[in-house]
One Martini backbone bead per residue (centre of mass of N, CA, C, O) as a GRO file, in nm:
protein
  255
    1UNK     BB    1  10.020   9.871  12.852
    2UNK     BB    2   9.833   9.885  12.591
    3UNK     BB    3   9.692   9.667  12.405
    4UNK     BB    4   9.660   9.616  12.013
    5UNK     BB    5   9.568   9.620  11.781
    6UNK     BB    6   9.553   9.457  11.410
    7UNK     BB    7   9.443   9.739  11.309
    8UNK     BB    8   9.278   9.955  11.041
    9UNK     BB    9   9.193  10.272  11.107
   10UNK     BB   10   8.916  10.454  10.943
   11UNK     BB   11   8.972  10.789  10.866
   12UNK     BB   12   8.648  10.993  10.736
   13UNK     BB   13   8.436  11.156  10.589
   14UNK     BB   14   8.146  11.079  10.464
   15UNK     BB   15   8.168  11.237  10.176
   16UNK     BB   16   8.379  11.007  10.101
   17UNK     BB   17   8.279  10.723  10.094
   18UNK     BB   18   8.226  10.691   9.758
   19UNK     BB   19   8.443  10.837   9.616
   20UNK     BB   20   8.725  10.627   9.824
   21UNK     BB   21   8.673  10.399  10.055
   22UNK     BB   22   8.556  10.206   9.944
   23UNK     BB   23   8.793  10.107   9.772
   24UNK     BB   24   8.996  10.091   9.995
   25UNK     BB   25   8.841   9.844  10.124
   26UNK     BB   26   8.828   9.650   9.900
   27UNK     BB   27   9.123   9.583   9.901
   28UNK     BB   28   9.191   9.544  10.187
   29UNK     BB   29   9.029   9.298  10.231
   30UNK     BB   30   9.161   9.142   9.960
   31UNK     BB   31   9.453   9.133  10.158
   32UNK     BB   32   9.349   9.063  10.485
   33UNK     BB   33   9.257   9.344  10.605
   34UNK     BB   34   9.231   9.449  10.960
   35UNK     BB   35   8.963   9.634  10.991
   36UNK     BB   36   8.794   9.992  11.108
   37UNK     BB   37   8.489   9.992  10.984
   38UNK     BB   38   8.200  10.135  11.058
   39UNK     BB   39   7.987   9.942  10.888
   40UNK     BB   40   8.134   9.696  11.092
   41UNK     BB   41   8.115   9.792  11.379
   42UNK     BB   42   7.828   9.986  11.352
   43UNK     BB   43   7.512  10.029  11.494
   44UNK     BB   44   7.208  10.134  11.592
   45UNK     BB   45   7.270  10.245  11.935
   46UNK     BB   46   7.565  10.343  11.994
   47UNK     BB   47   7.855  10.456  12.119
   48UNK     BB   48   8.094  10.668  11.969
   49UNK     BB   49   8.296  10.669  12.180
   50UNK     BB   50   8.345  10.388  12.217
   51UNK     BB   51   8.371  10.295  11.959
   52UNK     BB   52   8.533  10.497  11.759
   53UNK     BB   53   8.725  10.581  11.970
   54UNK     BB   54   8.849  10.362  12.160
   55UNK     BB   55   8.842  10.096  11.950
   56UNK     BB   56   8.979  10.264  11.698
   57UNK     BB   57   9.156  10.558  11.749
   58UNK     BB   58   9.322  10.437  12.008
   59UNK     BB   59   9.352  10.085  11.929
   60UNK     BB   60   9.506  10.104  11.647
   61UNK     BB   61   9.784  10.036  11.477
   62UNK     BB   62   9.638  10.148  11.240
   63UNK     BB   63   9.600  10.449  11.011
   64UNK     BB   64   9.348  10.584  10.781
   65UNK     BB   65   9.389  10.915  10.647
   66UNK     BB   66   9.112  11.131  10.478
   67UNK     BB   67   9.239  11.392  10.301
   68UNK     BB   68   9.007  11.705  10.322
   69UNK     BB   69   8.781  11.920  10.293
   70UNK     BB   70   8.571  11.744  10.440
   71UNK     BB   71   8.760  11.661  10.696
   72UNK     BB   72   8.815  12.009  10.752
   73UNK     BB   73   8.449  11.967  10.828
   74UNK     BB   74   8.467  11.743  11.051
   75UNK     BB   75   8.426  11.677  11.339
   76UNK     BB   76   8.462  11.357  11.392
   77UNK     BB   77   8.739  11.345  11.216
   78UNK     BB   78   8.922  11.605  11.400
   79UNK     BB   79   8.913  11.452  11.661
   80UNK     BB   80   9.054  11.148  11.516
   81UNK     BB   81   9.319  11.311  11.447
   82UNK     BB   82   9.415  11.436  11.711
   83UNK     BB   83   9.432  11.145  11.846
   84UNK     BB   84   9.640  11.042  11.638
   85UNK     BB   85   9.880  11.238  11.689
   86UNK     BB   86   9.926  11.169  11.951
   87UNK     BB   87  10.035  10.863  11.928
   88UNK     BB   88  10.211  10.890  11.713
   89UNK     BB   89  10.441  11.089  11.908
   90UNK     BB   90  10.419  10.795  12.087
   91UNK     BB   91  10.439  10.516  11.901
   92UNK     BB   92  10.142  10.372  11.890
   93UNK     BB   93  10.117  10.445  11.521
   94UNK     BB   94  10.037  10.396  11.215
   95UNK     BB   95  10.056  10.627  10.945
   96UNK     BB   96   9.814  10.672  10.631
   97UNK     BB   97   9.809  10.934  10.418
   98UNK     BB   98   9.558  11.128  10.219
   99UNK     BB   99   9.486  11.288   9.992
  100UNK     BB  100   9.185  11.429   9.880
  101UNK     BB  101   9.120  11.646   9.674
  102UNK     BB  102   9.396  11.812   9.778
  103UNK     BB  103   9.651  12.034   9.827
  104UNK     BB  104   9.912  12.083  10.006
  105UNK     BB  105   9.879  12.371  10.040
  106UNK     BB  106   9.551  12.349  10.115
  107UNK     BB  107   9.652  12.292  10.398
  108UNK     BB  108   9.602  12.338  10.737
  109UNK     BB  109   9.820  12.407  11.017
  110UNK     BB  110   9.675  12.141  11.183
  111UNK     BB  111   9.774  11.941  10.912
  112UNK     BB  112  10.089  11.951  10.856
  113UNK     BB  113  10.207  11.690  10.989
  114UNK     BB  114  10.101  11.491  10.770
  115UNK     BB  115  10.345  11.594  10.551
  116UNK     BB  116  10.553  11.479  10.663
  117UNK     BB  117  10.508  11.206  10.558
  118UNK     BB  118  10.399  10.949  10.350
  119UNK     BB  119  10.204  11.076  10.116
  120UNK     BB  120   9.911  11.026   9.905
  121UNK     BB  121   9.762  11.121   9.588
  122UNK     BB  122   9.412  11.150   9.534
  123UNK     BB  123   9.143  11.044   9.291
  124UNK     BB  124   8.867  10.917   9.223
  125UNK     BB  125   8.989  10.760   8.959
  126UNK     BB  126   9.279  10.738   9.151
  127UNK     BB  127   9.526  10.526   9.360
  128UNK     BB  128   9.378  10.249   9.552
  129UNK     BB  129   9.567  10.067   9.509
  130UNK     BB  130   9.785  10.184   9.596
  131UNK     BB  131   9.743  10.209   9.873
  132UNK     BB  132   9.696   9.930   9.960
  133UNK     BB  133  10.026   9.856   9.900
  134UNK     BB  134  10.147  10.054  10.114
  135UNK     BB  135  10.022   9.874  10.355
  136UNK     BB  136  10.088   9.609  10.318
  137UNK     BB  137  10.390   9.589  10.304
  138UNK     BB  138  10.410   9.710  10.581
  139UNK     BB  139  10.297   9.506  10.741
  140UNK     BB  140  10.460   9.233  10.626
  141UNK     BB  141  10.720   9.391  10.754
  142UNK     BB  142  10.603   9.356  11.039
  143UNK     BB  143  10.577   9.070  11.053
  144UNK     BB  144  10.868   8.985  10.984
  145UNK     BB  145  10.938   9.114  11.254
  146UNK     BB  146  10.875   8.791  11.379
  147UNK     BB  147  11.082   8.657  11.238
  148UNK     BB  148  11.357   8.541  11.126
  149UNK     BB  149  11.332   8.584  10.827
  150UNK     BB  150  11.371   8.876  10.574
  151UNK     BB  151  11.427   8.713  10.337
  152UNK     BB  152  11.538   8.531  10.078
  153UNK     BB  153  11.837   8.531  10.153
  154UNK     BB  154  11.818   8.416  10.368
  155UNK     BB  155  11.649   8.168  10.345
  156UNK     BB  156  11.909   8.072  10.145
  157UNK     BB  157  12.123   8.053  10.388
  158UNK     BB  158  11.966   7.891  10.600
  159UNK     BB  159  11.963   7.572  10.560
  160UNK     BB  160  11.676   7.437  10.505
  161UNK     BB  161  11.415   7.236  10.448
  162UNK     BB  162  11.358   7.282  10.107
  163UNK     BB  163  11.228   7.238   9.826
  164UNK     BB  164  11.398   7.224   9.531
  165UNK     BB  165  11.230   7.399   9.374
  166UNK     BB  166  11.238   7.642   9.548
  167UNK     BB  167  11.503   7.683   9.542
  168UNK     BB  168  11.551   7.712   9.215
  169UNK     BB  169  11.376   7.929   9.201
  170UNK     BB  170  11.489   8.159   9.397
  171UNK     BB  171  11.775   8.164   9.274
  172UNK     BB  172  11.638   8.255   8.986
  173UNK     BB  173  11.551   8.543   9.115
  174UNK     BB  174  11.797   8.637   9.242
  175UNK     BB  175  11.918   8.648   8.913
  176UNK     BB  176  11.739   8.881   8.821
  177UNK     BB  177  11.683   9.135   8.690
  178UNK     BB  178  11.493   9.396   8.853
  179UNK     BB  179  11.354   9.527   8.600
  180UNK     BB  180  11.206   9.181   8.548
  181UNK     BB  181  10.910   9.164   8.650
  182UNK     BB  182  10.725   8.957   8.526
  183UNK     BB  183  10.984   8.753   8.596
  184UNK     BB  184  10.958   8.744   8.904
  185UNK     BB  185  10.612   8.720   8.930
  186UNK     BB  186  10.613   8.404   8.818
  187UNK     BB  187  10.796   8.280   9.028
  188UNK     BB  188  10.648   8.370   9.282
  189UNK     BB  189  10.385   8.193   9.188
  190UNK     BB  190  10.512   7.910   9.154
  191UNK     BB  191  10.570   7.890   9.432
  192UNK     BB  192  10.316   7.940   9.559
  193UNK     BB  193  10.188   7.681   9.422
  194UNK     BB  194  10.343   7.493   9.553
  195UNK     BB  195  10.303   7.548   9.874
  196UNK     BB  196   9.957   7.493   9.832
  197UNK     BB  197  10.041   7.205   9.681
  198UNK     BB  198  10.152   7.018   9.888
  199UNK     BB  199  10.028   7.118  10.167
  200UNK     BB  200   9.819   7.073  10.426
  201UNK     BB  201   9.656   7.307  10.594
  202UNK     BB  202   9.556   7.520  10.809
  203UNK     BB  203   9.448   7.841  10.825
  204UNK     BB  204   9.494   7.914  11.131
  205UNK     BB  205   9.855   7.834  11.104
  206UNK     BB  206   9.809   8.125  10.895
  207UNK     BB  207   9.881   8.384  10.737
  208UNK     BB  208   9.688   8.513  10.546
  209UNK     BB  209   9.782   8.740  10.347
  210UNK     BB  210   9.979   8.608  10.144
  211UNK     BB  211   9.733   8.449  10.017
  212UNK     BB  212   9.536   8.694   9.930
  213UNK     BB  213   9.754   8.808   9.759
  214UNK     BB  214   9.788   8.593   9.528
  215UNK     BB  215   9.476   8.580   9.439
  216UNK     BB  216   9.436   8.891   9.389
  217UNK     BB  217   9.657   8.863   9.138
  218UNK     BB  218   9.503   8.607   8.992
  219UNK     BB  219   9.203   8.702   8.963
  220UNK     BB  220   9.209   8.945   8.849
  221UNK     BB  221   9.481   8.910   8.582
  222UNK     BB  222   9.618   8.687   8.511
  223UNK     BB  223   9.914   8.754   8.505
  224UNK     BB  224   9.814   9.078   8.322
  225UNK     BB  225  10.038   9.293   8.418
  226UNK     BB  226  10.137   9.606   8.595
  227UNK     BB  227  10.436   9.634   8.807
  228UNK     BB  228  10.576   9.694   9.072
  229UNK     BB  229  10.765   9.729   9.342
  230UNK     BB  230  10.592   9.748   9.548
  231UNK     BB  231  10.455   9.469   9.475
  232UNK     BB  232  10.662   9.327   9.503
  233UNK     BB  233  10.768   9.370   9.784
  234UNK     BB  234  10.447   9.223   9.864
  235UNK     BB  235  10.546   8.936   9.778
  236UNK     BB  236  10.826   8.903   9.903
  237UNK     BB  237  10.718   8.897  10.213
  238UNK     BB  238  10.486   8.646  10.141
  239UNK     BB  239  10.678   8.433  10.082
  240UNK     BB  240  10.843   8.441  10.346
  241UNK     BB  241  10.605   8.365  10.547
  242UNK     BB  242  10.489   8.114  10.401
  243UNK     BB  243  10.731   7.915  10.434
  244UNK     BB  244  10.758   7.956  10.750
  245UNK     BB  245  10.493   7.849  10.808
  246UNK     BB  246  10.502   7.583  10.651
  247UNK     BB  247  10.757   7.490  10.798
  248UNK     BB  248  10.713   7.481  11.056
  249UNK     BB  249  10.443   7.309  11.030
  250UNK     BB  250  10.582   7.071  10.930
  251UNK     BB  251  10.779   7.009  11.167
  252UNK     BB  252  10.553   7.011  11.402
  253UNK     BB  253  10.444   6.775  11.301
  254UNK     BB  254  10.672   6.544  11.329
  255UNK     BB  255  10.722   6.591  11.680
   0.00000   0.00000   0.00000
């Protein structure tokens, strides 16, 4: 079985890239992840077969699709949705699909498909921080699937050794209305600042993206922001991550 990489292939009609694509990669840069985007991987004299198809629409674990009316005017663009869609239904790929300025209603019979998934309805000026909330997300809980525990309840109940105040900052997460995002996102910032200035750790025995992630939240907002739920829990998917790269590394240095 051919081995994956863990990279985002965008796939999108040229005539969308300034409307909409650069938007989306601008965020998910900003949140540490690799994608597979042609102005990074290709330059002039490459094979588009062996670079664009082989490499990224073949080979790519996630992928996201901007389908438009552009996209299905678009030889290229048509080429590698069909790609997708065949490895989709081998279970070979994730796919994030997005309508861009076309109506569900006047998708083609062709692309009727990509309607099964949840897609998201983008438009010029409005949507791509939420597009890439949502890939975030899944990658991260896809991360988590790697790991012992999948959420700060386990991370609690695991009796590991965290310091006390991270342990008494999450309990007291879990102990807030669901509803008090604001005071939610305030503690789990404040873990955050804990576990990165406790520690010192190279870059390299971490996963970068939930690093990323809380940087990309304060350096933008300065925690003065409306989150939603989707974006929290981006955030405690990252903060589970971090814990435990923390902890490993800290325990396995002592060995």
């Amino acid at each position: 079985m051919k081995k994956l990489v863990n990279k985002l292939f965008i796939c999108f009609a040229a005539k969308d890239r300034y409307d909409v694509v650069q938007s989306i990669v601008y965020h998910l840069k900003n949140y540490g992840i690799d994608i597979w985007y042609d102005r990074y991987e290709m330059v002039m004299g490459d094979n588009r077969f062996e670079k664009n198809i082989e490499e990224g629409a073949e080979n790519c674990r996630y992928a996201l699709i901007v389908l438009s009316h552009n996209t299905i005017n678009s030889l290229c663009a048509t080429e590698e949705i069909a790609i997708l869609k065949k490895r989709y239904h081998k279970n070979e790929v994730t796919i994030f699909p997005i309508l861009f300025k076309i109506k569900p209603s006047d998708v083609p019979p062709e692309f009727q498909w990509v309607k099964d998934l949840i897609f998201k309805e983008v438009f010029r000026d409005t949507g791509t921080l939420e597009v890439a909330n949502h890939i975030a997300c899944k990658i991260t809980k896809d991360i988590l699937a790697h790991y012992k525990y999948k959420n700060i309840q386990e991370i609690l109940s695991s009796k590991k050794i965290i310091s006390k105040p991270i342990v008494s900052l999450l309990k007291n997460y879990t102990k807030l209305d669901v509803a008090n995002l604001n005071s939610r996102i305030a503690l789990l910032f404040a873990v955050y600042t804990i576990i990165v200035e406790s520690y010192t750790i190279s870059i390299n025995a971490i996963n970068i993206i939930p690093i990323k992630v809380f940087d990309r939240l304060f350096t933008e907002t300065c925690l003065n922001l409306t989150i939603d739920y989707r974006e929290l829990w981006l955030l405690e998917n990252s903060i589970c991550i971090l814990i435990q790269d923390y902890y490993m590394f800290c325990t396995e240095s002592k060995i």
